[in-house]
C-alpha positions as protocol buffer text, in pm:
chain_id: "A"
residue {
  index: 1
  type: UNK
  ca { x: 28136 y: 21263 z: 10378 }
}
residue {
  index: 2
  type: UNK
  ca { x: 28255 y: 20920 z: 10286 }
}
residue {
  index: 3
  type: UNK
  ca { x: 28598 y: 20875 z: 10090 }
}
residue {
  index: 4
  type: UNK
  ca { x: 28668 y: 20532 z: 10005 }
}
residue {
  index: 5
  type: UNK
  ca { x: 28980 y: 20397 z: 9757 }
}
residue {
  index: 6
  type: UNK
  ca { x: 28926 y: 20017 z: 9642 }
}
residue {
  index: 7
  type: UNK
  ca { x: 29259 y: 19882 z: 9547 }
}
residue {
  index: 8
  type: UNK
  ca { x: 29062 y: 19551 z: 9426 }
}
residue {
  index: 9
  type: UNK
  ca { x: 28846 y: 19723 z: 9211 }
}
residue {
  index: 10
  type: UNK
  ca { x: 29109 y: 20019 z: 9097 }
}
residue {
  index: 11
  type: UNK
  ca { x: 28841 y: 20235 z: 9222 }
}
residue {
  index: 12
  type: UNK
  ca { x: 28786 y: 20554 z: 9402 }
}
residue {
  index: 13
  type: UNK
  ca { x: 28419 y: 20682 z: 9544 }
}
residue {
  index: 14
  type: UNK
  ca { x: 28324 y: 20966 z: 9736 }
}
residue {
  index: 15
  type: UNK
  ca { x: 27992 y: 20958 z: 9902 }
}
residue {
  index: 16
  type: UNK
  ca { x: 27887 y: 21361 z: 9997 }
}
residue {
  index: 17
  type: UNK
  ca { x: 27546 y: 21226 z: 10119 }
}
residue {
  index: 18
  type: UNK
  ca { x: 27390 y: 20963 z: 10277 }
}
residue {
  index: 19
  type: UNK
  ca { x: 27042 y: 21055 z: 10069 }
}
residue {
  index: 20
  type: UNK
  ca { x: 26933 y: 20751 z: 9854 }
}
residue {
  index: 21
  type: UNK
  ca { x: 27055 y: 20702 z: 9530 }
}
residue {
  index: 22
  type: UNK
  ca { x: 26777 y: 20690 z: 9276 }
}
residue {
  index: 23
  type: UNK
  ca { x: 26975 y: 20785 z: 8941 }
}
residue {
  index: 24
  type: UNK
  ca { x: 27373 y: 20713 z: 8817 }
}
residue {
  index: 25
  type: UNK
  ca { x: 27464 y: 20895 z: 8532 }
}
residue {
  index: 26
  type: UNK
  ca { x: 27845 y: 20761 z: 8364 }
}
residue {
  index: 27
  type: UNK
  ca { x: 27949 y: 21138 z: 8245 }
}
residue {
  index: 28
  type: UNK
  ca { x: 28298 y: 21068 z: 8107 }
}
residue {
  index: 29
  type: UNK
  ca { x: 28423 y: 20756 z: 8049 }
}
residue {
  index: 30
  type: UNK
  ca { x: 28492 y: 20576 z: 8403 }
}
residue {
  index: 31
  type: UNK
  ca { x: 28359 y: 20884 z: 8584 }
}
residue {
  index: 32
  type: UNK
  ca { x: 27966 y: 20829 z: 8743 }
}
residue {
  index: 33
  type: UNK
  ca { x: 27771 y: 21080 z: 8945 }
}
residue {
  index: 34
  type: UNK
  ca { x: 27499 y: 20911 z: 9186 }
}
residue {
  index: 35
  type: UNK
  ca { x: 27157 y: 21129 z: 9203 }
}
residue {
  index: 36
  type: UNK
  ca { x: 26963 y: 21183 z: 9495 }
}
residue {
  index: 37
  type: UNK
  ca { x: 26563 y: 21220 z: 9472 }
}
residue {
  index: 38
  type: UNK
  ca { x: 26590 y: 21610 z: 9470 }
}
residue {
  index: 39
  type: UNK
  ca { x: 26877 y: 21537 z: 9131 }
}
residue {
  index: 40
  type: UNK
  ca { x: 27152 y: 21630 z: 9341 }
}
residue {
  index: 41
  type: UNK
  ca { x: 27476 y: 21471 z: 9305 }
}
residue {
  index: 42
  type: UNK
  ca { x: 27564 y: 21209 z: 9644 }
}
residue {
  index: 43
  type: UNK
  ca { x: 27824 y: 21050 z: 9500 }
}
residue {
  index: 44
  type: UNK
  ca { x: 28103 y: 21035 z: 9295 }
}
residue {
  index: 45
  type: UNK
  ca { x: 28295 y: 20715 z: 9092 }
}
residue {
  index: 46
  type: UNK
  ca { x: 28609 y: 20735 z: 8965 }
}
residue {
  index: 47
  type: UNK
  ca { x: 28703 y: 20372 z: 8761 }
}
residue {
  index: 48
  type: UNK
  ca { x: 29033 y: 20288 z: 8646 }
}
residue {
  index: 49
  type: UNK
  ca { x: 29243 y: 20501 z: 8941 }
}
residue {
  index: 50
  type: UNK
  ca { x: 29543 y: 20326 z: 8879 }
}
residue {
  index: 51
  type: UNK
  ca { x: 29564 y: 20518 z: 8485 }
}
residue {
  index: 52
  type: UNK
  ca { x: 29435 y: 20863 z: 8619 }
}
residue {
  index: 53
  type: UNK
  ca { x: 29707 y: 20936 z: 8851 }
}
residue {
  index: 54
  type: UNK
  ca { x: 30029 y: 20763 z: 8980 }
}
residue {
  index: 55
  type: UNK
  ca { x: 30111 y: 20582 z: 9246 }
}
residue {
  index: 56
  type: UNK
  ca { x: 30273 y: 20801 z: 9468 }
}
residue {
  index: 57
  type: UNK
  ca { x: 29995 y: 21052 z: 9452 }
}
residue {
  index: 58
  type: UNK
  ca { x: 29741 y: 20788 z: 9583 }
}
residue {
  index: 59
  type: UNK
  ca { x: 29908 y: 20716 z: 9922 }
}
residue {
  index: 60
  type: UNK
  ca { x: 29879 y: 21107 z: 10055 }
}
residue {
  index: 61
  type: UNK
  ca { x: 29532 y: 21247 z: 10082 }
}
residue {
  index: 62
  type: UNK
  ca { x: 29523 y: 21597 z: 10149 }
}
residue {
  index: 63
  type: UNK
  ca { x: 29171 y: 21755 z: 10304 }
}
residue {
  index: 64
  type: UNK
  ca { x: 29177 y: 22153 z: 10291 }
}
residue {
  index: 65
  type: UNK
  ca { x: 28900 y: 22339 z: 10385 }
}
residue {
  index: 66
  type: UNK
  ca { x: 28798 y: 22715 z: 10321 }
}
């Protein structure tokens, strides 16, 4: 799993798979889920960062797992 935040772009994706991408689908504005073959989601978009959340919020990244 691949979590990458592009300040140039004011853009945040997450990559869950390294499966091809054969379908993107926008599902709320600024928000696009990549498709693998099999129509499960590999990736997610997020566009405009900077207006979803604030600064401050972007510099920690917490991981938790279950």
């Amino acid at each position: 799993m691949k979590l990458k935040i592009d300040k140039e772009n004011d853009a945040l994706y997450l990559r869950l798979d390294e499966e091809n991408i054969i379908e993107s689908e926008e599902v709320q504005p600024g928000v696009i889920l990549d498709f693998d073959k099999d129509n499960r989601v590999v990736g997610i978009e997020i566009l405009s960062l900077s207006t979803r959340t604030t600064p401050e919020k972007l510099r920690v990244l917490q991981f938790e797992t279950a």
